[in-house]
Residue, then its C-alpha position, 0 to 999 in steps of 0.5 A: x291791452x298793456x303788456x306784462x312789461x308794462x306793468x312791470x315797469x309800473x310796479x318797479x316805478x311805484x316801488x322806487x317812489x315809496x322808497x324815497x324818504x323825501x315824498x311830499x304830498x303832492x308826491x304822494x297824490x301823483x304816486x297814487x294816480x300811477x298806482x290806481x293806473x297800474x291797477x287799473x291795467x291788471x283788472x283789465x288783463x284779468x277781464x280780459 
């Protein structure tokens, strides 16, 4: 089980990243499979 700062600093990573101007598709794609990992903890703390 992840912890609530775990996630935090997930969030704050992904934040980061949207925020650059400069994302390629590529980095998009790797944004992507850290969002669906993040989300992916949250469900796991709910169920849980």
């Amino acid at each position: 089980m992840r912890s609530k700062e775990e996630v935090r600093e997930q969030y704050e990573f992904l934040r980061e990243e949207l925020d650059d101007e400069e994302m390629t598709h590529r980095g998009v794609e790797e944004l992507f499979t850290h969002y669906k990992r993040a989300l992916g903890w949250v469900l796991e703390e709910e169920h849980l």
